[in-house]
mmCIF file of the N, C-alpha and C atoms, coordinates in Angstrom:
data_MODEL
# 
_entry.id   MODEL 
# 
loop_
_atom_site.group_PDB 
_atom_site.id 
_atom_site.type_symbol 
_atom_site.label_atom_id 
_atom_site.label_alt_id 
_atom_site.label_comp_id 
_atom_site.label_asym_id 
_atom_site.label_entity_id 
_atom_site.label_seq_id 
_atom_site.pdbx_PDB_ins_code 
_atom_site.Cartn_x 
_atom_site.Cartn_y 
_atom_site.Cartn_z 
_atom_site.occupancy 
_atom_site.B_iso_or_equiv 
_atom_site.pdbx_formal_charge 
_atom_site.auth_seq_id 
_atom_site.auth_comp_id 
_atom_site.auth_asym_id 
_atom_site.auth_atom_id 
_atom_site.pdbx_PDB_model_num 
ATOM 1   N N  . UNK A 1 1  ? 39.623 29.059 105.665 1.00 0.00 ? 1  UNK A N  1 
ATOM 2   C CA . UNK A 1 1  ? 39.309 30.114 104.710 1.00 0.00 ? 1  UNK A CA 1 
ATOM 3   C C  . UNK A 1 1  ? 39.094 31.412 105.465 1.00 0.00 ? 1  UNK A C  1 
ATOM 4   N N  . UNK A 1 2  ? 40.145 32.354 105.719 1.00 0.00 ? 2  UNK A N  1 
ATOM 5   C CA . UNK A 1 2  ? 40.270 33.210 106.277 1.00 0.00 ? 2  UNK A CA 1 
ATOM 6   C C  . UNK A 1 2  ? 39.534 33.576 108.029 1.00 0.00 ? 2  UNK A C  1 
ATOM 7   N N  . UNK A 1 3  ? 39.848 32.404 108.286 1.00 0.00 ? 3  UNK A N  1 
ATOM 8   C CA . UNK A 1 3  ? 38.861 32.114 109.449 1.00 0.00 ? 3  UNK A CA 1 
ATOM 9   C C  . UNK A 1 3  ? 37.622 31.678 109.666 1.00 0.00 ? 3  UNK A C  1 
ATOM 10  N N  . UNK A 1 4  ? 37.076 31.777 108.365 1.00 0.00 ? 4  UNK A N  1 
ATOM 11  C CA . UNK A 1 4  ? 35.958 31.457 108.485 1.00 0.00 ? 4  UNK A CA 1 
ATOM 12  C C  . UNK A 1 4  ? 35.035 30.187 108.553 1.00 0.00 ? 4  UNK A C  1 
ATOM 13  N N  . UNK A 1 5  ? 34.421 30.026 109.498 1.00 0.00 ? 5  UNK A N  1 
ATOM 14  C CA . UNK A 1 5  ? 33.730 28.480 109.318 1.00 0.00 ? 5  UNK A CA 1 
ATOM 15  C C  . UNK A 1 5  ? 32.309 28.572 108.406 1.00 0.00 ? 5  UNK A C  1 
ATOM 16  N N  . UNK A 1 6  ? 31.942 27.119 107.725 1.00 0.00 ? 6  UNK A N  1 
ATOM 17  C CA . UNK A 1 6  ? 30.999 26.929 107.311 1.00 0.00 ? 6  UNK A CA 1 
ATOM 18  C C  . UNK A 1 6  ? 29.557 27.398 107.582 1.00 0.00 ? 6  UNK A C  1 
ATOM 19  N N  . UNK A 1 7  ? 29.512 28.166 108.745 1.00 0.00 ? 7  UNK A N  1 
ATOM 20  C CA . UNK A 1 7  ? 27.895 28.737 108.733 1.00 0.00 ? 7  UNK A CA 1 
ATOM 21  C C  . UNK A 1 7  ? 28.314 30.098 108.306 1.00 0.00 ? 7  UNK A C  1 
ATOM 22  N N  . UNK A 1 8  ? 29.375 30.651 108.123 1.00 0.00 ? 8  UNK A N  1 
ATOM 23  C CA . UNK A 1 8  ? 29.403 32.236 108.342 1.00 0.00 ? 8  UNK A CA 1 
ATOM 24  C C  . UNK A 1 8  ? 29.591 32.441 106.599 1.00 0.00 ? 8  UNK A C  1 
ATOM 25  N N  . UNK A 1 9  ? 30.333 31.486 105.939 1.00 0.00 ? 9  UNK A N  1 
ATOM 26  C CA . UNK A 1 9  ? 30.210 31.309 104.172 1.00 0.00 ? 9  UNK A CA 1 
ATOM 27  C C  . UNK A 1 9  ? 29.060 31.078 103.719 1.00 0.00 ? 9  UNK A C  1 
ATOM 28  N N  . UNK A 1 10 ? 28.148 30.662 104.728 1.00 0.00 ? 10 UNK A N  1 
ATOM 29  C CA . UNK A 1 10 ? 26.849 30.027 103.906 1.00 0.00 ? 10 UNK A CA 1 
ATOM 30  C C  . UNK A 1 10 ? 25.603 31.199 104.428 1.00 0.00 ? 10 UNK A C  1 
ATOM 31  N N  . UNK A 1 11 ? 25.724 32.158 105.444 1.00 0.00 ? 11 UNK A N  1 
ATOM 32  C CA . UNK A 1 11 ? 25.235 33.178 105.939 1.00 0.00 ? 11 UNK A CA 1 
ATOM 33  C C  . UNK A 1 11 ? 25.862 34.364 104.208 1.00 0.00 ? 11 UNK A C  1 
ATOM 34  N N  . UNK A 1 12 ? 27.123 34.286 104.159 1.00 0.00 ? 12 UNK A N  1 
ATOM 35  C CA . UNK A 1 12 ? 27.809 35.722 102.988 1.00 0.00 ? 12 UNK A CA 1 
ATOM 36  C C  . UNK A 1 12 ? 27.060 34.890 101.874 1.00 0.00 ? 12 UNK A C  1 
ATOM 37  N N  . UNK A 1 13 ? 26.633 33.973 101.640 1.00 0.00 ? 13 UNK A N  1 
ATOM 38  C CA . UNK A 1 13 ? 26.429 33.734 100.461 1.00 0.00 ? 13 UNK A CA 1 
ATOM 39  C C  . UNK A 1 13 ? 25.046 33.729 99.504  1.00 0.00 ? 13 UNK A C  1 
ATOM 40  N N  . UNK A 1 14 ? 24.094 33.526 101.240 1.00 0.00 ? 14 UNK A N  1 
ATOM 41  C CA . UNK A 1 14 ? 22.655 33.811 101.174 1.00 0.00 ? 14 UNK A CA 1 
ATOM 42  C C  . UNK A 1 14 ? 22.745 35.157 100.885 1.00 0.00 ? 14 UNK A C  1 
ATOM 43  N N  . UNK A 1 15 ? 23.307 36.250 101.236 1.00 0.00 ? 15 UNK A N  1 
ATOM 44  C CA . UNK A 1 15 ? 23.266 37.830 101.639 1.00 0.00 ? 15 UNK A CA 1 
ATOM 45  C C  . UNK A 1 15 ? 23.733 37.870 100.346 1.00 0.00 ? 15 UNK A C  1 
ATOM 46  N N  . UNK A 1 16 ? 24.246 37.540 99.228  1.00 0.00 ? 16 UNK A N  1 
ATOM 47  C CA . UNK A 1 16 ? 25.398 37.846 97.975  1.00 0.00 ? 16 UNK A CA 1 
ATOM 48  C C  . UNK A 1 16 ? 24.105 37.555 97.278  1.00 0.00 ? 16 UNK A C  1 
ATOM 49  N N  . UNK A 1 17 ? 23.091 36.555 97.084  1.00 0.00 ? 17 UNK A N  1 
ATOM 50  C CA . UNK A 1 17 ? 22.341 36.331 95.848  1.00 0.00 ? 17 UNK A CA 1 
ATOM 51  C C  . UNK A 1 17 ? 21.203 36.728 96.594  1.00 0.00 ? 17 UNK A C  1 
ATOM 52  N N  . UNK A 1 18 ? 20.695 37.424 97.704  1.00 0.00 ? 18 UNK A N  1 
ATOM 53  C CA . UNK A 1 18 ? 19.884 38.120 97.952  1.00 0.00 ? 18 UNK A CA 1 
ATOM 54  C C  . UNK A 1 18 ? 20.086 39.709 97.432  1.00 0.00 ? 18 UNK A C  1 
ATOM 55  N N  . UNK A 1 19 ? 21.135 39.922 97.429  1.00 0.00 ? 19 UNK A N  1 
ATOM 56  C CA . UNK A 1 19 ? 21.394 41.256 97.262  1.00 0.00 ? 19 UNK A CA 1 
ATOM 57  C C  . UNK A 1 19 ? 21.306 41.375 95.459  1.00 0.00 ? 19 UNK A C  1 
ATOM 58  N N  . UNK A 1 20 ? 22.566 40.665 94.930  1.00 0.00 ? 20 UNK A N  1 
ATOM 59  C CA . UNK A 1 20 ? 22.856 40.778 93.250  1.00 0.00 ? 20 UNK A CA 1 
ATOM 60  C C  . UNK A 1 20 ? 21.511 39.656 92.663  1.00 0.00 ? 20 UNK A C  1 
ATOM 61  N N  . UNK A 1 21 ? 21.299 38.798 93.139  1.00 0.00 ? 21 UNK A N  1 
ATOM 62  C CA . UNK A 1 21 ? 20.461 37.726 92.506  1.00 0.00 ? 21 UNK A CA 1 
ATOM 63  C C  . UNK A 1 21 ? 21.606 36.630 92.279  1.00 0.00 ? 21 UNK A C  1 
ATOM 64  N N  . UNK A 1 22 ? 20.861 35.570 91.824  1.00 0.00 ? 22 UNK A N  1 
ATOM 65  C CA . UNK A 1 22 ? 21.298 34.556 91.312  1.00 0.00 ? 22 UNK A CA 1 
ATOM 66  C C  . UNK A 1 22 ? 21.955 34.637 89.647  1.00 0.00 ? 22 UNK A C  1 
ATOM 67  N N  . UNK A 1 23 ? 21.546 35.592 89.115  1.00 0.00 ? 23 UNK A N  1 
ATOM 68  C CA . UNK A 1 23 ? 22.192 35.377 87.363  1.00 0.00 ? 23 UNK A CA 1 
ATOM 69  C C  . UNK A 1 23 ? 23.416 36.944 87.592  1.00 0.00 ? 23 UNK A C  1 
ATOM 70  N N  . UNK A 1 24 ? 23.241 37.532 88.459  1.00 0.00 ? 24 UNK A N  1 
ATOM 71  C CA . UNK A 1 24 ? 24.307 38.355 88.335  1.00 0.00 ? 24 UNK A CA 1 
ATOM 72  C C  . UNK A 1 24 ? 25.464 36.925 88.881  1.00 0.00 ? 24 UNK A C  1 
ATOM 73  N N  . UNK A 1 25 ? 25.463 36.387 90.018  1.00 0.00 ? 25 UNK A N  1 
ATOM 74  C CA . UNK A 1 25 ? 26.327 35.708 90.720  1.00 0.00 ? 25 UNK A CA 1 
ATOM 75  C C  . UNK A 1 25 ? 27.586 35.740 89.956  1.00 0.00 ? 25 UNK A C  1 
ATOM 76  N N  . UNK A 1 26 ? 27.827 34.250 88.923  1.00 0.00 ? 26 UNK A N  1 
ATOM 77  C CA . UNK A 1 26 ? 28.251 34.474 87.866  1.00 0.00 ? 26 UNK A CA 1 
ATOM 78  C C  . UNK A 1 26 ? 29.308 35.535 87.113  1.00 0.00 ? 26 UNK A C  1 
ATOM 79  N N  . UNK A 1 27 ? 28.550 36.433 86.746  1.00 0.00 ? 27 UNK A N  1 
ATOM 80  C CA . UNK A 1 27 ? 29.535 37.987 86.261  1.00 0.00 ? 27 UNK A CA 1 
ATOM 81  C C  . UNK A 1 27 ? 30.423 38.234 86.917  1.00 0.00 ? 27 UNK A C  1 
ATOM 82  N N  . UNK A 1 28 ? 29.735 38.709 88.480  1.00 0.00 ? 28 UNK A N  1 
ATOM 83  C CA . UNK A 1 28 ? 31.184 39.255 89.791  1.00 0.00 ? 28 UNK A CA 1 
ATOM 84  C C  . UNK A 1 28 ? 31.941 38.324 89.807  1.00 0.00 ? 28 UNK A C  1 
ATOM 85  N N  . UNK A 1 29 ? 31.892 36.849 89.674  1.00 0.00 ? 29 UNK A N  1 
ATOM 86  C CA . UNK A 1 29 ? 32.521 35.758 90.080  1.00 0.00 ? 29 UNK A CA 1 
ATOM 87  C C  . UNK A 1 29 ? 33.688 35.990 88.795  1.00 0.00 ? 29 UNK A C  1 
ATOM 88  N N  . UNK A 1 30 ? 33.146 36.260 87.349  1.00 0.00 ? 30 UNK A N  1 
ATOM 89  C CA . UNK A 1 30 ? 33.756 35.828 86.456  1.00 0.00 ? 30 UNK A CA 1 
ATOM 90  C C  . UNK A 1 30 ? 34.495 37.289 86.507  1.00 0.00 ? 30 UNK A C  1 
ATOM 91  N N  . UNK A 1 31 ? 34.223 37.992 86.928  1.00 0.00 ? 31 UNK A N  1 
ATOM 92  C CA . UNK A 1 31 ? 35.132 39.779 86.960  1.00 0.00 ? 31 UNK A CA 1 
ATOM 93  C C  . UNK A 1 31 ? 35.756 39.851 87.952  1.00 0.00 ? 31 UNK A C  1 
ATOM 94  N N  . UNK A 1 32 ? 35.566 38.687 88.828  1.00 0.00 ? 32 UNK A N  1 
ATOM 95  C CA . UNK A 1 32 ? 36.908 39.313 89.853  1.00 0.00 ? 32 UNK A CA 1 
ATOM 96  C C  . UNK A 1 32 ? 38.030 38.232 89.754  1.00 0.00 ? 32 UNK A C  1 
ATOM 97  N N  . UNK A 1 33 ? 37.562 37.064 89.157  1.00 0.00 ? 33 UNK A N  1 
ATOM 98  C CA . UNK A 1 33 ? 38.686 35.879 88.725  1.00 0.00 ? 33 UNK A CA 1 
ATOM 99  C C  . UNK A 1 33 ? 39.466 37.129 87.538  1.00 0.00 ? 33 UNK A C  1 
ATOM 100 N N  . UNK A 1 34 ? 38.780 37.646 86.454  1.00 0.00 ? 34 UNK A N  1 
ATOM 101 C CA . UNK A 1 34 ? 40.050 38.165 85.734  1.00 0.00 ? 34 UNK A CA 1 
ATOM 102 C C  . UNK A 1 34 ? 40.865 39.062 86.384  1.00 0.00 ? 34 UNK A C  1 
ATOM 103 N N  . UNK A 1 35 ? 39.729 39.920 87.654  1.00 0.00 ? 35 UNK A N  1 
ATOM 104 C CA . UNK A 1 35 ? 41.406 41.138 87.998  1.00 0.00 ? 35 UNK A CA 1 
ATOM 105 C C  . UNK A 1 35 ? 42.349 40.779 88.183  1.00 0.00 ? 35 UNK A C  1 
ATOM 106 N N  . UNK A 1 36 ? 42.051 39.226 89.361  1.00 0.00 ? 36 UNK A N  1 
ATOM 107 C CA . UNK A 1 36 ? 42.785 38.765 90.227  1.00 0.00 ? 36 UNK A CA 1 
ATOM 108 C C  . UNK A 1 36 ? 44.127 38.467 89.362  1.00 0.00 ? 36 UNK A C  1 
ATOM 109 N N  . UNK A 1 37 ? 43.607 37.750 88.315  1.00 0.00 ? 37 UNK A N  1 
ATOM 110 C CA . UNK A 1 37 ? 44.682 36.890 87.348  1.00 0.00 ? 37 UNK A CA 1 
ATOM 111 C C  . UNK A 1 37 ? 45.077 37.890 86.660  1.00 0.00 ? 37 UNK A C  1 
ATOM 112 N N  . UNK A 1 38 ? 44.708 39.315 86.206  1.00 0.00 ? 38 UNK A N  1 
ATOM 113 C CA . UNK A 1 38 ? 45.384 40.593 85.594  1.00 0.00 ? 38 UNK A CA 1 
ATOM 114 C C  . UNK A 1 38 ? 46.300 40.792 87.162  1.00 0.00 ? 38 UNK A C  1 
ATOM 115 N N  . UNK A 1 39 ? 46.042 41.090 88.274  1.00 0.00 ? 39 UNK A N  1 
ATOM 116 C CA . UNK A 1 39 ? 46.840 41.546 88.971  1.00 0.00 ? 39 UNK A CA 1 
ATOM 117 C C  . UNK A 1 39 ? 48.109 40.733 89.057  1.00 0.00 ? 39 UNK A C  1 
ATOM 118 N N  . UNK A 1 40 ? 47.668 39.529 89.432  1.00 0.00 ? 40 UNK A N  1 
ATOM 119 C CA . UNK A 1 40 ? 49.436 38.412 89.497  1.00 0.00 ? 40 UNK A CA 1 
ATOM 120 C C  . UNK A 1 40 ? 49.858 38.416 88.815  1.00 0.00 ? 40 UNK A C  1 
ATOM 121 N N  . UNK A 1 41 ? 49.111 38.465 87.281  1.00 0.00 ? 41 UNK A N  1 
ATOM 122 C CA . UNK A 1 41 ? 50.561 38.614 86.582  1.00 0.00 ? 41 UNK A CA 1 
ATOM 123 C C  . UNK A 1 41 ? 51.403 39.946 86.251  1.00 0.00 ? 41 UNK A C  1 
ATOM 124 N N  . UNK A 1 42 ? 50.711 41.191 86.625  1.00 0.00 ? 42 UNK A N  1 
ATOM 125 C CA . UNK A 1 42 ? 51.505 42.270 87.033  1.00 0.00 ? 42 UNK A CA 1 
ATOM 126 C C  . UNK A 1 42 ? 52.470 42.039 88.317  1.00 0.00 ? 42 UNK A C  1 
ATOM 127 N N  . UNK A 1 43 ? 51.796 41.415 89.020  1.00 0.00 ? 43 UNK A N  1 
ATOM 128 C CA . UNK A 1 43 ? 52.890 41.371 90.064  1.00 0.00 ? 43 UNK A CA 1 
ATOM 129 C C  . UNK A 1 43 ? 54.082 40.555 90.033  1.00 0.00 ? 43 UNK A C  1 
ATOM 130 N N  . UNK A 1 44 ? 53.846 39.228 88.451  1.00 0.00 ? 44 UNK A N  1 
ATOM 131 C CA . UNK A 1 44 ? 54.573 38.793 88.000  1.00 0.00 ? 44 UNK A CA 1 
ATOM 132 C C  . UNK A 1 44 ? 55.832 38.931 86.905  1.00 0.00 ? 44 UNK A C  1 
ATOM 133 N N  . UNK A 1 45 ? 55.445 40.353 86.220  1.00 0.00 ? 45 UNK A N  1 
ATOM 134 C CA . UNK A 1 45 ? 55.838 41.028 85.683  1.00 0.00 ? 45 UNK A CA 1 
ATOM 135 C C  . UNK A 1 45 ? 56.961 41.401 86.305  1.00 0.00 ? 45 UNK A C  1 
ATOM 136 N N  . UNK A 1 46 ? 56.397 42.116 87.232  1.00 0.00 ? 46 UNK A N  1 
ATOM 137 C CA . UNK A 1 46 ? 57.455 43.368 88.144  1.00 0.00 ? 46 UNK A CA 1 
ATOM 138 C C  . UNK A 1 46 ? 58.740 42.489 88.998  1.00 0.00 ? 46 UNK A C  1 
ATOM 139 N N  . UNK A 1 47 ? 58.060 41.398 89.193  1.00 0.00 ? 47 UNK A N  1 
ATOM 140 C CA . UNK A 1 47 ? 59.358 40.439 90.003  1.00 0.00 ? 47 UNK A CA 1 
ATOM 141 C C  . UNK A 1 47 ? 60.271 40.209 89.427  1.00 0.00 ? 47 UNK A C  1 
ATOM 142 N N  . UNK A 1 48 ? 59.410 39.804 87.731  1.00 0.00 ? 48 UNK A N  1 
ATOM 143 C CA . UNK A 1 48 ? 60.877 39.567 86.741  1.00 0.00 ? 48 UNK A CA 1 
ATOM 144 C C  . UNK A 1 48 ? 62.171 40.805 86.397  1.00 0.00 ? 48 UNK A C  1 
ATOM 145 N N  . UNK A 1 49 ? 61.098 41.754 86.553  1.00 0.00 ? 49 UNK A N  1 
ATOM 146 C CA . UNK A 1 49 ? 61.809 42.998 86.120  1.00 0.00 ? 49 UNK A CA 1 
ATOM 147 C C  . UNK A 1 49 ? 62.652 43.187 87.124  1.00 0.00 ? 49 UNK A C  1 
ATOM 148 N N  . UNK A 1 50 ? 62.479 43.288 88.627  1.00 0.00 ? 50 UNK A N  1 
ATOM 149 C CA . UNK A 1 50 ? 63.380 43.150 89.471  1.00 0.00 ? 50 UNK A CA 1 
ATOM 150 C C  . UNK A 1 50 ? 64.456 41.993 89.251  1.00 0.00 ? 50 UNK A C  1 
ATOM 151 N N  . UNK A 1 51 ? 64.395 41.802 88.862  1.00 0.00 ? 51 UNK A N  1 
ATOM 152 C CA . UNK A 1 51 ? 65.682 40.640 88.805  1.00 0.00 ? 51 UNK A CA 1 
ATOM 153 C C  . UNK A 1 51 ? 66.867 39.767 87.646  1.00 0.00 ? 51 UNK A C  1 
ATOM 154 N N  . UNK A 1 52 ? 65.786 41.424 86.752  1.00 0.00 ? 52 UNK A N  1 
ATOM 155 C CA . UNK A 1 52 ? 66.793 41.644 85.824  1.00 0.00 ? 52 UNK A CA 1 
ATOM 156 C C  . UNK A 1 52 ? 67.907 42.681 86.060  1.00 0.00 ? 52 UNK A C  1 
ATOM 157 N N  . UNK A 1 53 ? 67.059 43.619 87.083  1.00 0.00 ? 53 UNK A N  1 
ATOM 158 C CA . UNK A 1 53 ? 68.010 44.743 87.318  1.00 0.00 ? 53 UNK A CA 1 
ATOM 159 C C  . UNK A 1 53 ? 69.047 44.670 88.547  1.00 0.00 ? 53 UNK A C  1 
ATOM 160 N N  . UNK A 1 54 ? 68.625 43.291 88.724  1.00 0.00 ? 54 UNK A N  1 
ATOM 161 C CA . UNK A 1 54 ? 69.823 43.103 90.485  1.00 0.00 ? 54 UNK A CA 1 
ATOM 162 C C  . UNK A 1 54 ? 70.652 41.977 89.692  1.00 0.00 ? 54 UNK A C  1 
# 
């Protein structure tokens, strides 16, 4: 996971619900799953569109 080993995920993760808390966690988690899945499928979009036009 991007290099990262198990103490250094579990170090970002203490620092993530120290910082937002524990009931924000959740929200960011659930707001960055939709960009992600708004972004691919733009990027899924655009592939098709390319390859209508070639």
């Amino acid at each position: 996971m991007f290099g990262l080993g198990w103490a250094e995920v579990i170090v970002i993760l203490i620092v993530l619900v120290l910082i937002f808390g524990p009931k924000k966690i959740p929200e960011i988690g659930n707001s960055l799953g939709k960009t992600l899945r708004g972004f691919k499928s733009e990027l899924n979009q655009e592939d098709s569109t390319d390859e209508e036009k070639g």
